[in-house]
DRENLUMSE-461130 format. One record per residue (C-alpha): chain; x, y, z negated. Coordinates in steps of 0.05 Angstrom, whole numbers, plus 5000, padded with zeros to 4 digits. Layout:
N
+-----+------+-------+------+
| mol | east | north |   up |
+-----+------+-------+------+
|   A |    X |     Y |    Z |
...
+-----+------+-------+------+
//
This chain:
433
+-----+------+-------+------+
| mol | east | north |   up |
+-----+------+-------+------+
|   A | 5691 |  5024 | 5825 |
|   A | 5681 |  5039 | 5749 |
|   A | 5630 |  4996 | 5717 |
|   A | 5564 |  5036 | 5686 |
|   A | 5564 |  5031 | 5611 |
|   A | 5505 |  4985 | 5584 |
|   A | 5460 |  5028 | 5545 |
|   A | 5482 |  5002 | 5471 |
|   A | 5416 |  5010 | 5416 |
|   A | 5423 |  4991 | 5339 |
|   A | 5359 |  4957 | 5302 |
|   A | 5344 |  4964 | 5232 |
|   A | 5296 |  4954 | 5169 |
|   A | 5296 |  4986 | 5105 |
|   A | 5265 |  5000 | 5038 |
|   A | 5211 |  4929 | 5029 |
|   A | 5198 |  4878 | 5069 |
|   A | 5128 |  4877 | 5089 |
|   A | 5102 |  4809 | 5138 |
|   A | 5118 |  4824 | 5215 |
|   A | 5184 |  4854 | 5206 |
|   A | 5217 |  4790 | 5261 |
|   A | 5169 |  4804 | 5300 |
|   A | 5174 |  4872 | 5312 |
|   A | 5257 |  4854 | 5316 |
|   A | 5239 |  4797 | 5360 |
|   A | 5203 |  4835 | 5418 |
|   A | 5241 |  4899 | 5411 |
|   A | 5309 |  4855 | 5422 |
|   A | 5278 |  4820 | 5476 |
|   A | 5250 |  4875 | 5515 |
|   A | 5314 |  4913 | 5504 |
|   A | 5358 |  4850 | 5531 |
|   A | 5320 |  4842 | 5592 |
|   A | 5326 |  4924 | 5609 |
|   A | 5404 |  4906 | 5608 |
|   A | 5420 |  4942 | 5550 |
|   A | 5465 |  4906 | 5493 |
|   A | 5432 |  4897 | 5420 |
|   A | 5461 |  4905 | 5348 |
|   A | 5426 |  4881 | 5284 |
|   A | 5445 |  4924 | 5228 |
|   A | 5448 |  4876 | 5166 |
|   A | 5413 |  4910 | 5099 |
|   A | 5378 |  4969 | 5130 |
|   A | 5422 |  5029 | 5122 |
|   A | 5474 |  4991 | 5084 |
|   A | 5491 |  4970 | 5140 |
|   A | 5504 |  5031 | 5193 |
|   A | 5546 |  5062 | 5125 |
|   A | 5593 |  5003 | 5122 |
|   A | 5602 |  4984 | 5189 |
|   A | 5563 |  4917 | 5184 |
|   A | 5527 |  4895 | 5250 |
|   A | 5523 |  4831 | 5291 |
|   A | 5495 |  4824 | 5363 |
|   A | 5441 |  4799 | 5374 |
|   A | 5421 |  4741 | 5433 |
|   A | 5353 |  4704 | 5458 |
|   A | 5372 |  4652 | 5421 |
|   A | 5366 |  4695 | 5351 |
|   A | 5310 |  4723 | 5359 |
|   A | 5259 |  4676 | 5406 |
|   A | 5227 |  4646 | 5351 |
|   A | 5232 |  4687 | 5287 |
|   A | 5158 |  4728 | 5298 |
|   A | 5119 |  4678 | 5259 |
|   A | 5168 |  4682 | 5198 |
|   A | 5161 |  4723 | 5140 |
|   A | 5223 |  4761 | 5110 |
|   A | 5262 |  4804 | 5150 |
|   A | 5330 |  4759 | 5183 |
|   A | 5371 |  4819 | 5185 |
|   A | 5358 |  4844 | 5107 |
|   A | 5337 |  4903 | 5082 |
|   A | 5356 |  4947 | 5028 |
|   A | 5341 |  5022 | 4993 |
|   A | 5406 |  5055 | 5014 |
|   A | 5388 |  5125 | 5023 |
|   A | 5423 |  5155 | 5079 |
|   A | 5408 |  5226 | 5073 |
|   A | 5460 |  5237 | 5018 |
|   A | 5526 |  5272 | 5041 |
|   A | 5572 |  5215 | 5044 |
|   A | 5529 |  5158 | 5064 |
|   A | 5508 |  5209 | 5125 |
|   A | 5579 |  5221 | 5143 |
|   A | 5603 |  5142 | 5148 |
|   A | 5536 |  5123 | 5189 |
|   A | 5550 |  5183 | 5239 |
|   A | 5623 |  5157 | 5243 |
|   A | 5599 |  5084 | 5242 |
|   A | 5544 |  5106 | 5299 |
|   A | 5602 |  5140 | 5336 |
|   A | 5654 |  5091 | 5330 |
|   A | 5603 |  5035 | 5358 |
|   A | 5581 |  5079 | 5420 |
|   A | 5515 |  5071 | 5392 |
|   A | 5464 |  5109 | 5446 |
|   A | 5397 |  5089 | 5402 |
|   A | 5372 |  5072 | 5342 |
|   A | 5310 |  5032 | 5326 |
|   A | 5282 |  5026 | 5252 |
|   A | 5226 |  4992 | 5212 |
|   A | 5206 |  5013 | 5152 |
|   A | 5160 |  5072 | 5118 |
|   A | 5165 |  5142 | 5107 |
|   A | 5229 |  5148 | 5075 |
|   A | 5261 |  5108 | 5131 |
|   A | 5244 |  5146 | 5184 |
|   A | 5256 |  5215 | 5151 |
|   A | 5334 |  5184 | 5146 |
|   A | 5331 |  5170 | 5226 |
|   A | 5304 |  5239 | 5229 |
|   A | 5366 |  5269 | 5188 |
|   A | 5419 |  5220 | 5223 |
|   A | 5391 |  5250 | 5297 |
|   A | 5402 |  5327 | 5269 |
|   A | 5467 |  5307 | 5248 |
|   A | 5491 |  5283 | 5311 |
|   A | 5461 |  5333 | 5342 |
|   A | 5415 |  5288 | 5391 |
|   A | 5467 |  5257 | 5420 |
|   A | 5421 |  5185 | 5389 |
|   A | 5362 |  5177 | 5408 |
|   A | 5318 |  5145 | 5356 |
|   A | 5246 |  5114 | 5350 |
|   A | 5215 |  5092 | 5286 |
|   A | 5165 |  5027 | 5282 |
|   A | 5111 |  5049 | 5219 |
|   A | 5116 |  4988 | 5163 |
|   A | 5089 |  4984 | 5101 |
|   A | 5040 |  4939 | 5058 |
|   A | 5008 |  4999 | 5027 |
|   A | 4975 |  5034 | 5089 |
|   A | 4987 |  5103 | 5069 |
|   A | 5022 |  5131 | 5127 |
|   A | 4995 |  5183 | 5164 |
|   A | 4968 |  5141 | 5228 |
|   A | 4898 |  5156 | 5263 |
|   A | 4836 |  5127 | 5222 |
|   A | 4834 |  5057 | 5238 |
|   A | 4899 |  5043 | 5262 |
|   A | 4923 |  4991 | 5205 |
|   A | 5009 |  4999 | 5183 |
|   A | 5033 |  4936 | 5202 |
|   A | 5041 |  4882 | 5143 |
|   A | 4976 |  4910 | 5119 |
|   A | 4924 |  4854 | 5141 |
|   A | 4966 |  4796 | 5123 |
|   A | 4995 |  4833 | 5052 |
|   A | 4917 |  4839 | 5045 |
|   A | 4893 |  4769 | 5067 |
|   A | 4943 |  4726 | 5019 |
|   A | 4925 |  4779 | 4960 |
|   A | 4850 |  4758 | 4975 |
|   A | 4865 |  4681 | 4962 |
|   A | 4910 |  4699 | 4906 |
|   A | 4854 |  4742 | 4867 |
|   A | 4793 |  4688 | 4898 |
|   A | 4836 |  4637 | 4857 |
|   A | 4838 |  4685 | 4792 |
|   A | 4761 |  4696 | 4801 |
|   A | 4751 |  4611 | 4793 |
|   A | 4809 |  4614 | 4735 |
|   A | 4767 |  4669 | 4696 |
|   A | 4699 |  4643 | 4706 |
|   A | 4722 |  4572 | 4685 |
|   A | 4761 |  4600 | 4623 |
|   A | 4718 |  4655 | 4595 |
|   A | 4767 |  4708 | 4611 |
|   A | 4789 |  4774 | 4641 |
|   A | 4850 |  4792 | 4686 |
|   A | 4874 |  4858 | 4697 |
|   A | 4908 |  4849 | 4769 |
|   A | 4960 |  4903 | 4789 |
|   A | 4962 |  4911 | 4858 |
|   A | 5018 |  4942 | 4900 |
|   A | 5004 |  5016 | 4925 |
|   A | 5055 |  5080 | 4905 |
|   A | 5015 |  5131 | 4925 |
|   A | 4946 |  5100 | 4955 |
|   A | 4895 |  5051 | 4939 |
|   A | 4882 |  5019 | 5008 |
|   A | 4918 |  4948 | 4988 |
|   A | 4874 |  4948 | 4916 |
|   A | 4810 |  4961 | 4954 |
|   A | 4823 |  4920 | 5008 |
|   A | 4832 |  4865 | 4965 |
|   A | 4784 |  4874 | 4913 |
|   A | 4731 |  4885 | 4955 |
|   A | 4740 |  4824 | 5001 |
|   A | 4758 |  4782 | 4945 |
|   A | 4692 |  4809 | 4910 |
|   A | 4729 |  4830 | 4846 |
|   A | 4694 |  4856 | 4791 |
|   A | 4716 |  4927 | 4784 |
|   A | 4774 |  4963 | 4836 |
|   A | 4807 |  5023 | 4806 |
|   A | 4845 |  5062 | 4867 |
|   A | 4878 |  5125 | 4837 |
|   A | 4835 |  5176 | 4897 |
|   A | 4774 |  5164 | 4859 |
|   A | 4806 |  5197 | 4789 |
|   A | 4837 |  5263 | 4823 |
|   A | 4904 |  5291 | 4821 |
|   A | 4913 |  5273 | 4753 |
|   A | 4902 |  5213 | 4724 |
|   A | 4881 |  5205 | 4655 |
|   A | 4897 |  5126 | 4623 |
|   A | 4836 |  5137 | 4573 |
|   A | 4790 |  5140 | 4632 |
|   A | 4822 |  5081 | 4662 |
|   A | 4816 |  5038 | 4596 |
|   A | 4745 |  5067 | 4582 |
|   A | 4719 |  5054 | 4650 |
|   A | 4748 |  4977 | 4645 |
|   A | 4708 |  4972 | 4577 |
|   A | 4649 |  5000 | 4611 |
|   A | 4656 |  4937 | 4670 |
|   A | 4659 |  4893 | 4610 |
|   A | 4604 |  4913 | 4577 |
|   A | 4570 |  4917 | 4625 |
|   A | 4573 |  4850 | 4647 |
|   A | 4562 |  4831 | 4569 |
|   A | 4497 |  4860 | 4577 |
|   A | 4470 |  4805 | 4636 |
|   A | 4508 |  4752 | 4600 |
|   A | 4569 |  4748 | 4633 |
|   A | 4640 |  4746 | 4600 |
|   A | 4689 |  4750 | 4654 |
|   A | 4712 |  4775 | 4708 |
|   A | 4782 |  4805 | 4749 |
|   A | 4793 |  4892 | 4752 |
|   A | 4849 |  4907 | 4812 |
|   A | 4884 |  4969 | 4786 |
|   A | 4934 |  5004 | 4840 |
|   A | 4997 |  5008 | 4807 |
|   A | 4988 |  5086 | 4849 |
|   A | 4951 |  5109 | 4785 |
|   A | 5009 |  5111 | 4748 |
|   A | 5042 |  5173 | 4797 |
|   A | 4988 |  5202 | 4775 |
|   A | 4987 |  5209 | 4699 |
|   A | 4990 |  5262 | 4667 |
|   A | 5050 |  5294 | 4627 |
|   A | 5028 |  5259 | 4561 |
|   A | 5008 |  5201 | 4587 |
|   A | 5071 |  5189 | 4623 |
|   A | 5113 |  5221 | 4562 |
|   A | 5095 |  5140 | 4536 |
|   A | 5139 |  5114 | 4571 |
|   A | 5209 |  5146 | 4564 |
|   A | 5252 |  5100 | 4595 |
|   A | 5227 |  5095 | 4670 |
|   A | 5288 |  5092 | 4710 |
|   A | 5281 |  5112 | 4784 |
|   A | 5313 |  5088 | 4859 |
|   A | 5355 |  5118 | 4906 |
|   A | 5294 |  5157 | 4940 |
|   A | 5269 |  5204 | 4874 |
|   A | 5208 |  5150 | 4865 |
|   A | 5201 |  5116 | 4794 |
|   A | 5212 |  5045 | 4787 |
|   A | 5137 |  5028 | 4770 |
|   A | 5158 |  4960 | 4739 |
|   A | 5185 |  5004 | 4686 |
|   A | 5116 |  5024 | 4662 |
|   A | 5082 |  4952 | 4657 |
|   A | 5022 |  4989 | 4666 |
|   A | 4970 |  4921 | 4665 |
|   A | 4999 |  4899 | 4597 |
|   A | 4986 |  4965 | 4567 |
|   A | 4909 |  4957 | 4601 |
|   A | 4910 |  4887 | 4564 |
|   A | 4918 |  4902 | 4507 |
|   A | 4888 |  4963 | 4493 |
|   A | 4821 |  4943 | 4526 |
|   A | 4827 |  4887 | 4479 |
|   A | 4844 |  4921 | 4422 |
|   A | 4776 |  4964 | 4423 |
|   A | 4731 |  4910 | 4435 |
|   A | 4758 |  4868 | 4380 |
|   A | 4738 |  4939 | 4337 |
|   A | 4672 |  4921 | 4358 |
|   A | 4668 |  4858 | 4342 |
|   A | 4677 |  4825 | 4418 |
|   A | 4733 |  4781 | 4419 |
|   A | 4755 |  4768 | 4491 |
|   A | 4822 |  4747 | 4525 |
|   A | 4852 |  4787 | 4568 |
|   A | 4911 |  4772 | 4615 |
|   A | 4954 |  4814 | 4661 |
|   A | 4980 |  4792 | 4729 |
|   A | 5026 |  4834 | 4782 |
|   A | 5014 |  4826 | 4854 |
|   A | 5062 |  4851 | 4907 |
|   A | 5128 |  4811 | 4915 |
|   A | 5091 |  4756 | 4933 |
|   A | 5053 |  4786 | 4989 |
|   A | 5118 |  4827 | 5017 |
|   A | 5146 |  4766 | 5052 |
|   A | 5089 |  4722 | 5068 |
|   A | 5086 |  4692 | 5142 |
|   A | 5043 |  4745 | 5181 |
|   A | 4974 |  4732 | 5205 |
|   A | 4955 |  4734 | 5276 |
|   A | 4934 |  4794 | 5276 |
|   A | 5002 |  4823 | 5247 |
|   A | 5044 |  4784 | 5300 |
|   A | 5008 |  4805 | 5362 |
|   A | 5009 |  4878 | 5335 |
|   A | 5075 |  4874 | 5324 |
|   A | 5099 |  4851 | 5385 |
|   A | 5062 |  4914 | 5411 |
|   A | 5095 |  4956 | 5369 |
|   A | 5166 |  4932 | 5382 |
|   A | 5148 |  4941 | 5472 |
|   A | 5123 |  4996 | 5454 |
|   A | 5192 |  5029 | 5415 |
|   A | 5240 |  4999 | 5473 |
|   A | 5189 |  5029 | 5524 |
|   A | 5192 |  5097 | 5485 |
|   A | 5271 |  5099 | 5487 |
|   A | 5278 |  5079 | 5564 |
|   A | 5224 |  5139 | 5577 |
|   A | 5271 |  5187 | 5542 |
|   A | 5238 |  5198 | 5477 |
|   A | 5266 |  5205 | 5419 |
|   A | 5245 |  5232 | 5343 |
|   A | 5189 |  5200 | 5347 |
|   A | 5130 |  5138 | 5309 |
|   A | 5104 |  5093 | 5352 |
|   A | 5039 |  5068 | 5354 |
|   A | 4977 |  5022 | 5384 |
|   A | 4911 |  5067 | 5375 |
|   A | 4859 |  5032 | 5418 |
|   A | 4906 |  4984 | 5454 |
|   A | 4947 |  5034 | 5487 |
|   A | 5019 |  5066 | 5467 |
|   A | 5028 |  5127 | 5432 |
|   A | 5082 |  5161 | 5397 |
|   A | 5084 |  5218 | 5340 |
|   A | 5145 |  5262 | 5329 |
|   A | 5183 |  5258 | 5255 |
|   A | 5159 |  5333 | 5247 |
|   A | 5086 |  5330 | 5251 |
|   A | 5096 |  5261 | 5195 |
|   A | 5110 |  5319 | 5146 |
|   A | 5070 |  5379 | 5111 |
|   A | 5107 |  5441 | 5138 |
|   A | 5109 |  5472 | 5070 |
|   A | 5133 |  5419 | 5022 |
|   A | 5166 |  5379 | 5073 |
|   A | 5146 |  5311 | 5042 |
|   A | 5124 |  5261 | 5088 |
|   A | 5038 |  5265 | 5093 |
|   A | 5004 |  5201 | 5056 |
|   A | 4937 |  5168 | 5079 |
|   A | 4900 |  5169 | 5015 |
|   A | 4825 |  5127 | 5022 |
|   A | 4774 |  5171 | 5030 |
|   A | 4724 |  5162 | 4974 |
|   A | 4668 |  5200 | 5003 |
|   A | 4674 |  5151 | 5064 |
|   A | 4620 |  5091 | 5073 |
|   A | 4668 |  5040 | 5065 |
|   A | 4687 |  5064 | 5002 |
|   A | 4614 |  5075 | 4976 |
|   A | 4603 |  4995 | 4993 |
|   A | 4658 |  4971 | 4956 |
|   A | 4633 |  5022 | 4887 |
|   A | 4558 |  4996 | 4896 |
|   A | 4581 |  4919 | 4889 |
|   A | 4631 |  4934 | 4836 |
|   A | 4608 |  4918 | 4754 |
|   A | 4615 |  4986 | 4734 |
|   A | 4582 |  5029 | 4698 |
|   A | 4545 |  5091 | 4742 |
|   A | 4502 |  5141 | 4736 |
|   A | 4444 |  5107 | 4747 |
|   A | 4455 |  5063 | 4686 |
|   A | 4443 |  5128 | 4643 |
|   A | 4386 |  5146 | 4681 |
|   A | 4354 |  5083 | 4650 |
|   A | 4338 |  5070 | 4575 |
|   A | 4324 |  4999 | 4583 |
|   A | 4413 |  4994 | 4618 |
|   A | 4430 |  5044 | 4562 |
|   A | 4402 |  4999 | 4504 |
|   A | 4427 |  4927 | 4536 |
|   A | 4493 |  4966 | 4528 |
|   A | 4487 |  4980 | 4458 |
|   A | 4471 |  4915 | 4443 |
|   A | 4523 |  4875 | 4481 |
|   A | 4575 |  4935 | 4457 |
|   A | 4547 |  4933 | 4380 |
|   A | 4548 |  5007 | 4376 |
|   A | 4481 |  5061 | 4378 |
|   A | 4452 |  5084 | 4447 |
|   A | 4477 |  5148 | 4423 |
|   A | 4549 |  5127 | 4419 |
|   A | 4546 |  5092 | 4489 |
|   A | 4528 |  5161 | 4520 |
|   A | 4569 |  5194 | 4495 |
|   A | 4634 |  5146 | 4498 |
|   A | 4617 |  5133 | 4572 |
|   A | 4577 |  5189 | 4591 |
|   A | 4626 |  5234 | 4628 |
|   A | 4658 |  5173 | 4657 |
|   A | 4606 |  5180 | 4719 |
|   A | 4597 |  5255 | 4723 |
|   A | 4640 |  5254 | 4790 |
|   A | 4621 |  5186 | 4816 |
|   A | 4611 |  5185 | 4894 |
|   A | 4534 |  5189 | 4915 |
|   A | 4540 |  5110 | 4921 |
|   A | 4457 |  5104 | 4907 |
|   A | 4442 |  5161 | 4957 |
|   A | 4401 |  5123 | 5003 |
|   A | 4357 |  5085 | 4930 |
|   A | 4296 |  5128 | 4940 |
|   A | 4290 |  5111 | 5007 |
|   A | 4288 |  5030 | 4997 |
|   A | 4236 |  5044 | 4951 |
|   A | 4197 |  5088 | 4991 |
|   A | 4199 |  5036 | 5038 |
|   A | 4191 |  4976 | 4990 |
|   A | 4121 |  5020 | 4963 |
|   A | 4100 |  5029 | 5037 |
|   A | 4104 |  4944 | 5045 |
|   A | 4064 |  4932 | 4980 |
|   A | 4006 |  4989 | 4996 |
+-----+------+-------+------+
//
């Protein structure tokens, strides 16, 4: 009698680690063990299915690795959508008898599952697990990526500890947070951290201009200048910088960029240039105040995930196994309300461009308009008021004249963030009469 073949599945993470990346390898392997079926880590993300370099993987390997940060299996930015990486991980894939393929990782990750299953013409079945610190892929509202919570929770202690170091020293910090393409991480920290000013790049627009970024950190400062204060922490989402425009970005010539198309935002050292420019004008002025740049993001990719992350995680690796034994493949799993549900690779992408849809933060939303009204930032309502418009001129040494019109059009577009003003003091009026 001819023994049955054990189903055979292949795990793998790629592009940056992001906290619950074990776990989701933990419970995937598990679940997949105890269905019969034999288990392969691929070491390095797709590295690793293009040079033939896997390992099996036991109980024993995986049992106890959810509450650890880091991913045990490595990860890497091999893109395998180019002709001859594609080639050796469809001959790797073959060679192995590989039936599935589960991977972690974002956007770009699973659009390379996506091209590996069209070029094997379904013969794999694949299932992607959604990871990334920034939050911007296209899940339902509310439905957190994994990593998230816990990328946000240590950058909250990291900035609460910058908050102490800048009141204590009589100083700024200009705090660039992790976020290509949305602001999610940057608000989600500044706002829980109770930063002074969070600049996401949704709130500027398609295009990005760095003189409004500058002007409207000068504005915080002033501002605060004005009730005495002379500190205090921006968050700036390193996003912003995708979207400068032509001669703003024409400043920095030498950007190199990865495997994927996206520029190496390192390259552009955007919080120095904040630094020191903000500094420069208010030293025109007559202010002298330090300011000092700080980078957040490689420290919060490998952190130890939260509670939260794990038990989500361990969801979302069931849920992937459970997906592949049900026949699915080409398809994002997900928990929305504590159930299962899957998305397929197609509907992750606009039809037209083809480029995998981001989750950009609503700024018209409530939780938005909460973290703008306890901000130090200059609004409309300041100009509204010649009493705010002359504590400006004093702490900025300039005319009223010259504050409206160097801030002025900095809060034409602002979000209706005092819309509900007239009604507290309708209300307050009603108390006193």
């Amino acid at each position: 009698m001819t023994a049955t073949k054990r189903k055979k599945l292949a795990i793998l993470a790629s592009g940056g680690p992001a906290p619950g990346i074990n776990s989701v390898i933990s419970a995937s392997t598990i679940e997949a063990l105890n269905r019969g079926w034999e288990v392969l880590g691929v070491r390095d993300g797709y590295r690793g299915l293009v040079e033939n370099d896997m390992r099996p993987l036991t109980m024993e390997d995986v049992s106890w690795i959810h509450y650890e940060g880091g991913a045990v299996l490595g990860m890497s930015r091999t893109n395998p959508k180019s002709p001859a990486n594609l080639e050796k991980i469809v001959a790797t894939l073959e060679s192995e008898e590989i039936d599935m393929l589960l991977t972690i990782g974002g956007d770009d990750t699973a659009f390379g599952a996506a091209t590996i299953s069209d070029a094997m013409q379904n013969r794999l079945k694949t299932v992607h697990v959604p990871k990334t610190i920034d939050n911007d892929l296209p899940l339902p509202e509310g439905v957190p990526t994994f990593g998230f919570t816990t990328a946000r929770h240590v950058g909250v202690g990291l900035v609460k500890n910058l908050m102490r170091d800048a009141r204590t020293c009589n100083r700024w910090y200009v705090v660039i947070s992790m976020g290509r393409q949305a602001g999610h991480l940057a608000l989600g920290i500044g706002k829980a951290a109770g930063a002074t000013l969070t600049l996401i790049p949704e709130e500027f627009g398609e295009t990005v201009k760095l003189e409004d970024v500058i002007r409207t950190i000068e504005g915080s400062v002033l501002k605060g200048l004005s009730a005495g204060k002379s500190w205090g922490v921006a968050v700036v989402a390193e996003g912003i910088v995708e979207r400068f425009n032509k001669e703003d970005f024409d400043r920095f010539p030498h950007v190199r960029r990865d495997d994927f198309g996206h520029i190496l935002l390192a390259d552009v050292n955007i919080g120095e240039v904040l630094c020191r420019e903000v500094e420069r004008r208010l030293e025109a002025r007559d202010i002298k105040m330090r300011f000092n740049e700080v980078t957040l993001g490689y420290e919060l990719r490998c952190a130890d995930p939260v509670p939260f992350d794990i038990e989500y995680t361990r969801d979302l690796g069931y849920a992937a196994i459970k997906f592949l034994a049900d026949g699915g493949s080409n398809g994002m799993v997900m928990i929305v309300n504590g159930k299962r549900q899957s998305k397929p690779f197609h509907e992750m992408r606009n039809a037209e461009t083809g480029k995998t849809k981001v989750r950009n933060v609503d700024v018209s939303s409530e939780p938005y308009i909460v973290a703008r009204r306890y901000m130090q930032r200059l609004s409309a309502k300041d100009f509204d008021d010649r009493e705010h418009i002359q504590s400006l001129a004093v702490a900025g040494k300039v005319t009223e004249e010259e504050i409206v019109s160097y801030f002025g059009d900095l809060v034409k577009n602002e979000p209706d963030a005092w819309a509900f003003e007239d009604e507290i003091r309708d209300a307050l009026e009603a108390a006193d009469a």
